[in-house]
C-alpha positions, 0 to 999 in steps of 0.5 A, a space after each residue: 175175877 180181876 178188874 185186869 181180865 174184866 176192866 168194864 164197868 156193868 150198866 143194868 136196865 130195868 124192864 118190868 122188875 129184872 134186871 138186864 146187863 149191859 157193857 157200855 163202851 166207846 165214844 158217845 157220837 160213834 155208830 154202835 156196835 151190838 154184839 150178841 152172845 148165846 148161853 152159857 157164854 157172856 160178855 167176858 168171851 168178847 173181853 179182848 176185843 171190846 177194847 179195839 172196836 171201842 176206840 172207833 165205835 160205842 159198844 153194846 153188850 146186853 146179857 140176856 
């Protein structure tokens, strides 16, 4: 995949030895903004709109 279809940069959190995704977007000293997902799908489904919420609002994506 393209850095042009999927231009955010992957975060990982460690919990107990795995290893969570996360998509981290948007001005640090906004409200955030969680948008969950179901399987099989990920955070690639949002990829259109994580640039405008992230204009206004911190973004988080976690991939469980």
């Amino acid at each position: 995949m393209t850095n042009n279809l999927y231009p955010f940069r992957s975060n990982y959190y460690d919990l107990d030895g795995l290893a969570y995704h996360y998509l981290d977007e948007g001005p640090r000293d906004g409200l955030p903004i969680v948008m969950l997902h179901g399987n099989p799908t990920w955070s690639f489904y949002y990829r259109t709109l994580i640039p405008y919420f992230s204009i206004l609002l911190p973004y988080l994506n976690p991939l469980f």
